[in-house]
N, C-alpha and C positions, 0 to 999 in steps of 0.2 A: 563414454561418460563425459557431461561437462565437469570441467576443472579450472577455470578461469576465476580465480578466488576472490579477485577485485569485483569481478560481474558478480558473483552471486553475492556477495556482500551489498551492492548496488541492489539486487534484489529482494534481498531482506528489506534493506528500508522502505521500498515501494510497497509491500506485504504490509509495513507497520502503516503506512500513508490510509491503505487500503482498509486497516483497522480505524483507522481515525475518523474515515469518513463514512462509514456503516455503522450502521444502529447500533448501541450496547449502551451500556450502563458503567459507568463510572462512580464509585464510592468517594461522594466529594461533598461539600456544603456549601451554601446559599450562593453567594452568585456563578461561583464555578459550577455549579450541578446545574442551574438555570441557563447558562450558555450553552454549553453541552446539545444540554435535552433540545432545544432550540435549533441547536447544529443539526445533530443526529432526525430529528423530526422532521429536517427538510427532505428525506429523504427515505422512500417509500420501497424497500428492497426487492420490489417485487419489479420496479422500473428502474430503466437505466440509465446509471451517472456516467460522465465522463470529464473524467480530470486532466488538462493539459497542463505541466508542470517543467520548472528547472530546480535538476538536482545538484547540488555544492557538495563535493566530499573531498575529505583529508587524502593528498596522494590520488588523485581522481580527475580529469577533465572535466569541465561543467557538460550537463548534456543535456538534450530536452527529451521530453516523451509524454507518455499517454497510458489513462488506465481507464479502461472501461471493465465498468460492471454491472452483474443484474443477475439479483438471488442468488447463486450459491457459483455463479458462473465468472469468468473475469479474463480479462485480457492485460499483460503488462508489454508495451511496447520501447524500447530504448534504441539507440545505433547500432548497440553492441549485442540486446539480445532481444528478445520477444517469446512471449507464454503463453499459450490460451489453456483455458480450464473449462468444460461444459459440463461438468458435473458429477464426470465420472473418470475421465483420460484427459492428463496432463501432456504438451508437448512443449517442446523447450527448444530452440532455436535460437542457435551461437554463430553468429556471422563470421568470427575469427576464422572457424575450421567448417564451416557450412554442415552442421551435422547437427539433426534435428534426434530429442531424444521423446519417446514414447513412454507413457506409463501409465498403470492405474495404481494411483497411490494408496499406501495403508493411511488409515487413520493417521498414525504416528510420523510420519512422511509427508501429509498433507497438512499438518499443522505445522510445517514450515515453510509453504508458500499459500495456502487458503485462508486469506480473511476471515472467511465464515468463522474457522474453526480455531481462529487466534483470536474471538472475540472475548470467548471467555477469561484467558490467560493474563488481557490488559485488563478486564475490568477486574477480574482478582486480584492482581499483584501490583497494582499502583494506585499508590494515593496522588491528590489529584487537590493544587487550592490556588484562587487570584492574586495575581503577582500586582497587575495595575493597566492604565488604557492608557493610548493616547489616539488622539482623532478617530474615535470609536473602533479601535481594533485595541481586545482585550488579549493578556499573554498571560494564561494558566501553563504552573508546573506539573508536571506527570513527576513522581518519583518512584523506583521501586521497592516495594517491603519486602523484598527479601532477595538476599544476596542476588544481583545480575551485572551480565558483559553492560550494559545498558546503564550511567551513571542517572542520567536526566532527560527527559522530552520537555519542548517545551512549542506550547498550540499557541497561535496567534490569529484569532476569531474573528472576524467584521460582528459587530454586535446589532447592524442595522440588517445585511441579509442575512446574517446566522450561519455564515460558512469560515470553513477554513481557508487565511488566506496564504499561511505557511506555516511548518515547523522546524524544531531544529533538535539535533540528537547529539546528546553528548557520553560517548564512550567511557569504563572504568580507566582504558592507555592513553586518555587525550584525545580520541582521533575525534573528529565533530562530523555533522554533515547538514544539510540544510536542503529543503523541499519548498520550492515558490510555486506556489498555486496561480497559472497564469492564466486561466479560462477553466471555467465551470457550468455544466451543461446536467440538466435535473429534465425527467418526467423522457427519456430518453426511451426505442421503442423497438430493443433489439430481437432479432431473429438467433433460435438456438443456436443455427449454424458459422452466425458471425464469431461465436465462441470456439471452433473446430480448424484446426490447423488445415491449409489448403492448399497441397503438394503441385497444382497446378502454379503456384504465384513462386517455387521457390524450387523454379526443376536442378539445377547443380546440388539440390542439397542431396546428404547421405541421409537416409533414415534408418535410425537405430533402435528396434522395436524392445523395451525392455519388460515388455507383458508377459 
């Protein structure tokens, strides 16, 4: 089993990144719902995005990586780890200890690393209002209504292309972290299999089948 608690903590946030930039709905009003709808409209979940990014965490070396996704499917790439997801079997690949883990998740399993299925939970549980701009990138707060590890999000939007150009999370212990959006790639035109772990690219690994 992975147990690298820093990584998967790294992971969750890329999950929440993943939520930010796929379609949902947000309970918010006038111009915060407007940017939003704008953001999330750019992009057509049936085609694929890919987001190149640097992540800033408390206790954490900066690191860059990559999330591609398309419809229910995704990939989270880092130094330290990398995910793919095709829809149905999750593998999970820890470079620390080179052991790749297998699963098909329950519902209740997958809505801790499936966007698809953490769409609901943000647009439920956070309200969402315009903080202010400067040189046309606006900063809406995410807060949540009801008790969460999660004190504050906060989205920082180009209001001319309508995307995210970073966020930033702030924990109920202090801890922060921070996602810069360095490259952003829309109308993307992946193959199932680009989403499927592929034991040829990564032969020293151990695979540990938990199906």
């Amino acid at each position: 089993m992975l147990s690298d608690k820093p990584v998967m903590k790294r992971a969750c946030l890329l999950t929440l990144l993943l939520c930010m930039v796929l379609p949902f709905a947000v309970q918010a009003q006038n111009r915060a719902t407007r940017l939003l709808d704008k953001m999330v409209n750019r992009i057509d979940s049936q085609k694929g995005t890919t987001l190149s990014f640097i992540i800033r965490q408390s206790g954490a070396p900066e690191a860059e990586g990559k999330i591609e996704v398309q419809g229910g499917r995704f990939t989270i790439v880092l130094p330290e780890m990398s995910t793919w997801f095709d829809g149905t079997t999750q593998w999970t690949y820890l470079q620390s200890t080179q052991e790749v883990n297998i699963s098909t998740p329950t519902p209740e399993e997958l809505a801790q690393t499936n966007p698809c299925l953490l769409l609901t939970r943000y647009k439920d549980n956070f309200d969402c209002r315009f903080i202010g701009e400067s040189n046309h990138i606006c900063e809406l707060l995410l807060t949540p209504r009801q008790e969460s590890e999660i004190s504050e999000i906060r989205l920082f939007i180009d209001e001319k292309s309508s995307t995210l150009s970073r966020l930033t999370l702030l924990q109920n212990g202090g801890q922060s972290a921070e996602i810069a959006i360095t490259r952003y790639e829309s109308n993307k035109n992946f193959r199932p299999e680009h989403f499927v772990f592929k034991e040829e690219q990564f032969p020293q690994a151990t695979i540990i089948d938990l199906r």
